[in-house]
C-alpha positions in Angstrom: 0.0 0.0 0.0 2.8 2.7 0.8 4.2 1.9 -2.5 1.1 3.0 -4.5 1.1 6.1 -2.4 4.2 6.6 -3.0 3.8 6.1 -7.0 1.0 8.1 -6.6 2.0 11.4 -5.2 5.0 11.2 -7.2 4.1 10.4 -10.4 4.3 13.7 -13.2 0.7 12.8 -14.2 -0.3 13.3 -10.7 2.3 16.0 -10.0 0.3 17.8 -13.2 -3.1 17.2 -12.2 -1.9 18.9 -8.4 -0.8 21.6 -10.4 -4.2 22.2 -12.2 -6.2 21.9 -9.4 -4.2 24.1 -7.4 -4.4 27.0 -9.9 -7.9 26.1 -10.3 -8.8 27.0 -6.5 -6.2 30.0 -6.7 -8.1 31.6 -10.0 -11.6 30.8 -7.6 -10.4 32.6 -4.7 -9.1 35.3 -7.0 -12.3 35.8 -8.5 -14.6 35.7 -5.1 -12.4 38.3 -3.5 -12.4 42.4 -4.3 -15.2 44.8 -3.8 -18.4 43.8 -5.7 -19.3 46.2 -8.3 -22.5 48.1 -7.5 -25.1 47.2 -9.3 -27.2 49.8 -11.6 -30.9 50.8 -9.7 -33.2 49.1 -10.3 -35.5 50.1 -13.3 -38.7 49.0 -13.8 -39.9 47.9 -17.5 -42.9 49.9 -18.8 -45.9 48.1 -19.7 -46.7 47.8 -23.2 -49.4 50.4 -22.3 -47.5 52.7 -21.1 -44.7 52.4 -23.2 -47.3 53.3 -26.2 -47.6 56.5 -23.8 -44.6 57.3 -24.1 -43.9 56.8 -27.8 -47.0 59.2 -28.1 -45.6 61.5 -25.5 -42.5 62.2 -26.9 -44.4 62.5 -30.3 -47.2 65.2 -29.3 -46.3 66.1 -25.3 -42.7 66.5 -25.6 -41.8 69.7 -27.4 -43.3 71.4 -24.8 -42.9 69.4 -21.9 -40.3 67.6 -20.2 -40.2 64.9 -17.9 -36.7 65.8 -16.4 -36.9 67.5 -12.6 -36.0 71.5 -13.5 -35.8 71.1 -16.9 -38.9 73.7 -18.4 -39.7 74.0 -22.2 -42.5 75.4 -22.9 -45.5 73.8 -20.0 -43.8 72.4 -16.6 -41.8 69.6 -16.2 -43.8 66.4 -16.0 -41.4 64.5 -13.5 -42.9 63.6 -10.6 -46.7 64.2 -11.9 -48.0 60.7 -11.1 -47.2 61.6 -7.5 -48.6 64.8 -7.3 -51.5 63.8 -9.4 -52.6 62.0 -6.3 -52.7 64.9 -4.5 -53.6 68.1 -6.6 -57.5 68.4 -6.3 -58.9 67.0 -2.8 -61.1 63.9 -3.4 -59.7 62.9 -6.8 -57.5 60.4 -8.1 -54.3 60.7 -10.0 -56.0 59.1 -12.9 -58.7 61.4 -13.6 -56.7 64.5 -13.0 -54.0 63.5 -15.4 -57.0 62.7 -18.2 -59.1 66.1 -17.4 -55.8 67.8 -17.9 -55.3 66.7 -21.4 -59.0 66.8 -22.4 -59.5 70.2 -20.6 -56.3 72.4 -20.6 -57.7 75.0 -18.8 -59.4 72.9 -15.9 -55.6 73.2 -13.4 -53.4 75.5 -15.1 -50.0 75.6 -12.8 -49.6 78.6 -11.6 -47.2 80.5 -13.3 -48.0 79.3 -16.6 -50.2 80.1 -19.6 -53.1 77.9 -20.8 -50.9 77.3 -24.0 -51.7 73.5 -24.6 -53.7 73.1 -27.4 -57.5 72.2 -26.9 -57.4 70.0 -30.4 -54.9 67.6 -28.7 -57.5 65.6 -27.1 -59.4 64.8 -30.1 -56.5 63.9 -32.2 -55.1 60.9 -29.4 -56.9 58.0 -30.8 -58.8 56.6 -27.2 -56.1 54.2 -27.3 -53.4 56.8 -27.3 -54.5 59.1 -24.6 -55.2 55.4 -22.4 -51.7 55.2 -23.0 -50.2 58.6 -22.2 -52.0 58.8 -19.2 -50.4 55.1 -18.1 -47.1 56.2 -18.9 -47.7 59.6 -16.7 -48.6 57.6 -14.0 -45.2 56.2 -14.1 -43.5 59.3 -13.3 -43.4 59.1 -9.9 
């Protein structure tokens, strides 16, 4: 028995394969060790729905306003509106705010600003359209 133990921890085939495992666990350990990158936040995936929205809101919303916090083009910045949607008119939800805003223009102007949206954009969103923009402003939290 000593003799094949001997053969065996001797041999260059064995000798090799000691080798290879060896580097094997040192490339492991290599790899486990260091600071872990941070991973990117989280971003949620729009529903087709809402993503629709957006393809129409960057078509007919978005040369005059922007969905970036400070950032004013024409009409206020729409970041954020889904949250204070909720909260504009007492006794109303987010959703029906956002859609009386678009259907009537005038109904909550923001202070500050003119009633400069155009009254014809309501009746040229398909139903399907302004469905859609008003689910991707409800993702602007």
């Amino acid at each position: 028995m000593s003799k094949l133990l001997n053969y065996s921890i001797t041999s260059p085939q064995m000798s090799v394969r000691l080798k290879h495992f060896l580097i094997l666990c040192l490339l492991v350990l290599v790899a486990c060790g260091g600071e872990a990158e941070s991973a990117p936040p989280f971003l949620p995936t729009l529903s087709p729905q809402a993503q629709l929205g957006k393809q129409v809101f960057s078509r007919d919303c978005g040369a005059c306003h922007s969905t970036s916090q400070d950032t004013i083009i024409v009409g206020p910045s729409l970041a954020g509106i889904a949250s204070l949607a909720e909260t504009r008119v007492d006794g109303q939800d987010a959703y029906t705010y956002l859609l009386t805003s678009v259907m009537q223009p005038e109904a909550y102007l923001v202070e500050g600003y003119e009633n400069l949206m155009p009254a014809s954009l309501s009746k040229q969103l398909t139903g399907e359209e302004l469905d859609a923009v008003i689910a991707y402003l409800q993702t602007l939290k």
